[in-house]
Backbone as a chain_set.jsonl record, in Angstrom:
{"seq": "XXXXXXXXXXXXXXXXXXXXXXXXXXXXXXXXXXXXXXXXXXXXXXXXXXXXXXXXXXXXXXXXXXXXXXXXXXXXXXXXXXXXXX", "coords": {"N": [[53.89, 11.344, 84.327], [57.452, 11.238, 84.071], [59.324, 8.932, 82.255], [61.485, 6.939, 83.72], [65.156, 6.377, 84.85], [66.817, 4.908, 82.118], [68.903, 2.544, 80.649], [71.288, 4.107, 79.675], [70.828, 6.224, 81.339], [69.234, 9.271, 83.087], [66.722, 10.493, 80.7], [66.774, 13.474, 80.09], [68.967, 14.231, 80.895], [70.722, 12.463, 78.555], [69.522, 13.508, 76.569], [70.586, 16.323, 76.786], [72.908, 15.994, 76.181], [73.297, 14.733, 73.544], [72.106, 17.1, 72.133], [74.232, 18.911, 73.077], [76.266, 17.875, 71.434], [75.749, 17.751, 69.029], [75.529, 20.814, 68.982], [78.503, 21.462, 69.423], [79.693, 20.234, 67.098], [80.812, 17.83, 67.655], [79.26, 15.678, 66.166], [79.675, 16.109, 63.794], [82.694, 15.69, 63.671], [82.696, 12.711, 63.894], [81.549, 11.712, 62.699], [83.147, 12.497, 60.099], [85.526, 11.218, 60.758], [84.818, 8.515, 60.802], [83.984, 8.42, 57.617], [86.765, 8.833, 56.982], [87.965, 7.006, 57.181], [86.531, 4.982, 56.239], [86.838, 5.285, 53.897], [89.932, 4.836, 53.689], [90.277, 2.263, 53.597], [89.245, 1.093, 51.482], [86.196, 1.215, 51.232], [84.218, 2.719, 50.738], [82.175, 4.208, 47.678], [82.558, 6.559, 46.009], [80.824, 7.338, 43.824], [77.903, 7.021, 44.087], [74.951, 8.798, 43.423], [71.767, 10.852, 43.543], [68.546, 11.295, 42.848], [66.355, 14.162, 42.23], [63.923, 13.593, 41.405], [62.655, 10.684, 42.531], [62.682, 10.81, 44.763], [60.384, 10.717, 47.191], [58.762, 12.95, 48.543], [56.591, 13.567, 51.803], [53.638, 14.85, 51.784], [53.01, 17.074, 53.551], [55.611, 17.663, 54.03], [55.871, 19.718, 52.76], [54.469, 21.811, 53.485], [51.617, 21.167, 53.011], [48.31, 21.748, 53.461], [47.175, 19.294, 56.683], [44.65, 16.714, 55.053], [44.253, 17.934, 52.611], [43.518, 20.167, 50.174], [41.401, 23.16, 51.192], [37.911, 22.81, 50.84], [36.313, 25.061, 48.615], [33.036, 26.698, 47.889], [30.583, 26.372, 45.792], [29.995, 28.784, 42.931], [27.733, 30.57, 42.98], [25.577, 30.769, 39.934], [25.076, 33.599, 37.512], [22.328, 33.286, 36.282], [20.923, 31.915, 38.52], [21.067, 34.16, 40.297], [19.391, 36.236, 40.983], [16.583, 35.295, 41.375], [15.914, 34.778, 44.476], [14.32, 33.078, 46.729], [12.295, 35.248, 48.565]], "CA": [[55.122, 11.046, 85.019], [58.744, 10.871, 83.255], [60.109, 7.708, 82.289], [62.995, 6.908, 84.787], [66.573, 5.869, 83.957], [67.287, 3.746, 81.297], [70.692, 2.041, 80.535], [72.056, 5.014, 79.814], [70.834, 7.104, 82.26], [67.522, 9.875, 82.454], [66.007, 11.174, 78.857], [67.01, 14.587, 80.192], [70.807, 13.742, 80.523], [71.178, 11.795, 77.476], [69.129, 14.585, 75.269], [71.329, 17.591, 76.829], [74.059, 15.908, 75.586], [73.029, 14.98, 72.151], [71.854, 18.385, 71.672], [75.427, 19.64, 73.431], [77.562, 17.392, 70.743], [75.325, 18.473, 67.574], [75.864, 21.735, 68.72], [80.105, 21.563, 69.187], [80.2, 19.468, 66.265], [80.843, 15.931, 67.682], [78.923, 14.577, 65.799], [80.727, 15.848, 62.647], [84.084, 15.261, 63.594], [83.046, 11.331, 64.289], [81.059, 11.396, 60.895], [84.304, 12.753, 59.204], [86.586, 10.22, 60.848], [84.229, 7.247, 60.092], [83.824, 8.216, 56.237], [88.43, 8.672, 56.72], [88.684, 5.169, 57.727], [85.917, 3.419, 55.487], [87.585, 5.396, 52.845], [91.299, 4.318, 53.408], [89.791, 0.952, 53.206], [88.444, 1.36, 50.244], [84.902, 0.564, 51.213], [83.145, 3.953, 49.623], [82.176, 4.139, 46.778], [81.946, 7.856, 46.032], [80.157, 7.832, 42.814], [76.784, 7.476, 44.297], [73.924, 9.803, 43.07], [70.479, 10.522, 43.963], [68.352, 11.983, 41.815], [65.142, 14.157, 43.416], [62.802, 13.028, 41.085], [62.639, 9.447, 42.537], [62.601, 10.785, 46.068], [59.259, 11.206, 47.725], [58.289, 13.857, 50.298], [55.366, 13.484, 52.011], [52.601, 16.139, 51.05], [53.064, 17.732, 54.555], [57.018, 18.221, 54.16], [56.035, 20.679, 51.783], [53.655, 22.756, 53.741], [50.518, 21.56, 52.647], [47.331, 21.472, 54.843], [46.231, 18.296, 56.871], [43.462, 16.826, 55.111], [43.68, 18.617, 51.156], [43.66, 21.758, 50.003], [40.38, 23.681, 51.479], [36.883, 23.144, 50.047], [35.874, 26.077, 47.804], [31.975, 26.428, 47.765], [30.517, 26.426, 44.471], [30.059, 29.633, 43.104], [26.191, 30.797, 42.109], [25.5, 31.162, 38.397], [24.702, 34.726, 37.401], [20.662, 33.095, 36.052], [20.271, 31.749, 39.646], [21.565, 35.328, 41.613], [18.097, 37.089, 41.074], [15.681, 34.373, 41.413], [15.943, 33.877, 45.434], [12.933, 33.249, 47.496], [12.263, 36.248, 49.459]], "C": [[56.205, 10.748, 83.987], [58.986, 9.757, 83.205], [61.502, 7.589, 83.269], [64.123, 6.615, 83.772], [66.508, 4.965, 83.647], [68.705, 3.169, 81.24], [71.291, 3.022, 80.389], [71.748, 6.406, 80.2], [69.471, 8.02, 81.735], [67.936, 10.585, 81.131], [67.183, 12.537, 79.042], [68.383, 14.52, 79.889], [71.29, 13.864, 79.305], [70.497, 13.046, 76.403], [70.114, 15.362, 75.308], [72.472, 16.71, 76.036], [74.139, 15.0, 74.563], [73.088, 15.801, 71.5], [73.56, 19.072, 71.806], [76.799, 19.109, 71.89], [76.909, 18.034, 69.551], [75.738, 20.178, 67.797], [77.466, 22.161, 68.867], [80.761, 20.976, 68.144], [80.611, 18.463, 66.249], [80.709, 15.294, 66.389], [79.242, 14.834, 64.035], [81.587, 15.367, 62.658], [83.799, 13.932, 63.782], [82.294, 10.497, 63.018], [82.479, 11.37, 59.935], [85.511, 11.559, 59.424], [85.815, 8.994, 60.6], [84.259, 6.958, 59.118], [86.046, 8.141, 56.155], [88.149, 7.157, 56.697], [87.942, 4.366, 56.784], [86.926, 3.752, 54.059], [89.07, 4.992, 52.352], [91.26, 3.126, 53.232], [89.039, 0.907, 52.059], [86.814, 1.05, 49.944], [83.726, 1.485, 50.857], [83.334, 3.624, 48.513], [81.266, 5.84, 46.411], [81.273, 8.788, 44.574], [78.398, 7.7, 43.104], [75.529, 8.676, 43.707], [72.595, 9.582, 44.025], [69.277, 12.094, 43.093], [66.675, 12.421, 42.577], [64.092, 13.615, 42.72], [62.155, 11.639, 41.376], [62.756, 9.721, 43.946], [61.655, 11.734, 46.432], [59.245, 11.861, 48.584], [57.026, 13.237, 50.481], [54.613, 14.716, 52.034], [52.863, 17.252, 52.436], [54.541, 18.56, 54.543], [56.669, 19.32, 53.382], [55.124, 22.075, 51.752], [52.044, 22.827, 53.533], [49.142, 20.976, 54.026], [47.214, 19.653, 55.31], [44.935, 17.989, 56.088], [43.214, 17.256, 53.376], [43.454, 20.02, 51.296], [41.854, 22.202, 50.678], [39.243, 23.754, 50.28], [36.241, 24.319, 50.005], [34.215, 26.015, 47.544], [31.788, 27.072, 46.82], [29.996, 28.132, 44.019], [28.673, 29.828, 41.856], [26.437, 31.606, 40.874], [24.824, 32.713, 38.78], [23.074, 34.646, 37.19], [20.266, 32.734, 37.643], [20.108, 32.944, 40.362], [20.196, 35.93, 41.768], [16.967, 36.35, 41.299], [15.537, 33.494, 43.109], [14.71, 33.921, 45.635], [13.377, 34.045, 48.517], [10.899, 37.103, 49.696]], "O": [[55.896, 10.022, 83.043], [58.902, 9.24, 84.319], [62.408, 8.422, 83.257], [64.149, 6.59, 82.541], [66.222, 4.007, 84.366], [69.549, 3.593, 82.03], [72.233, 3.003, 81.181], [72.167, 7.443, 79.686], [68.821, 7.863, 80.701], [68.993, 11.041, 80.695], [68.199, 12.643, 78.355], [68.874, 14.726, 78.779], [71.98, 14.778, 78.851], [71.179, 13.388, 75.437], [70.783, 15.463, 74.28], [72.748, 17.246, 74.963], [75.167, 14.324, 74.605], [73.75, 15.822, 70.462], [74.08, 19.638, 70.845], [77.792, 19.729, 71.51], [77.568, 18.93, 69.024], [76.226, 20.783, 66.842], [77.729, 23.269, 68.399], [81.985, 21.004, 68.014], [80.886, 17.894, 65.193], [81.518, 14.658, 65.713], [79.082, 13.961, 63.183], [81.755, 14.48, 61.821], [84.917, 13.443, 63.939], [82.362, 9.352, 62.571], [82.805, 10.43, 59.21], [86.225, 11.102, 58.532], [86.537, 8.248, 59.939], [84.453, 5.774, 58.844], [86.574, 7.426, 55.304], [88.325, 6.428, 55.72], [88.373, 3.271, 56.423], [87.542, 2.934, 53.376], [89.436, 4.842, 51.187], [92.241, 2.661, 52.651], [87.891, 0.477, 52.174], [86.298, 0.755, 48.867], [82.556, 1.127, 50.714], [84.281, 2.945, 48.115], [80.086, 6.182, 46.484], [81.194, 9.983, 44.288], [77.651, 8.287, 42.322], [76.044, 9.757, 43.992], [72.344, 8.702, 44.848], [69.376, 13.312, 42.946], [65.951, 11.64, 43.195], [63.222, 13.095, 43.419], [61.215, 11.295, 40.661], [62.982, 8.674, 44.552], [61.697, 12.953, 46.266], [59.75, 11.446, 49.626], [56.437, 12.55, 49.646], [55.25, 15.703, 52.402], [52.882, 18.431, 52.084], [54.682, 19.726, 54.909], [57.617, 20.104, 53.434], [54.958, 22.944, 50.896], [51.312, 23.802, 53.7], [49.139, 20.206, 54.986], [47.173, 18.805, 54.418], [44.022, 18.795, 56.267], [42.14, 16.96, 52.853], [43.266, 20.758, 52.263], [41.064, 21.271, 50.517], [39.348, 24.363, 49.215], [35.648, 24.764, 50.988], [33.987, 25.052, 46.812], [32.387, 28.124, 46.597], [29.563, 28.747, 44.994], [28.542, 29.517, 40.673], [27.117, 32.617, 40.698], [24.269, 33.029, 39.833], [22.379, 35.542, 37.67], [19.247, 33.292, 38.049], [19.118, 33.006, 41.092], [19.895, 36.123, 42.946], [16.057, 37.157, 41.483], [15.251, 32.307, 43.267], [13.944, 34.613, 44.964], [14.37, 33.867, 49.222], [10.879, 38.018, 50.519]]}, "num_chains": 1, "name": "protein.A"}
C-alpha cells in the first residue's frame, strides 16, 4: 500500500514536480540566485578546491562487482594433467 499524504501532499505529486522543476531548470535558476545574493554579501569564498585524490568513491560507483572481483579456480600444473585416476 502507498504511503498517504504527507504535509506536503502525496509522494506522487511532490515527485512529478521535483522531476518537472529539474527538468525546466528551477532548480538552477534558484541555485544561481542563491550563490547572487550570498555573493553580493560577500559570504563565498570562491577559492575553494577539491582535489580527487582525497575523495573516496565507493568500489561500486565505479562498476565493480558486489562481493570482489570473481574467484578464478586454480589452474592445474602441467606434472599433475596426465596423472588422473581413470
Amino acid at each position: 500500500m502507498a504511503p498517504g499524504p504527507g504535509p506536503v501532499g502525496p509522494y506522487k505529486t511532490c515527485y512529478h514536480r521535483f522531476a518537472q522543476w529539474e527538468a525546466d531548470g528551477t532548480w538552477d535558476r534558484i541555485l544561481q540566485h542563491l550563490q547572487a545574493e550570498a555573493d553580493a554579501a560577500g559570504d563565498l569564498d570562491w577559492r575553494g578546491q577539491i582535489d580527487s585524490t582525497i575523495v573516496r568513491a565507493h568500489q561500486h560507483a565505479a562498476g565493480a562487482r558486489k562481493g570482489g572481483s570473481p574467484r578464478r579456480t586454480p589452474a592445474r600444473s602441467r606434472a599433475s594433467a596426465g596423472h588422473e585416476a581413470g
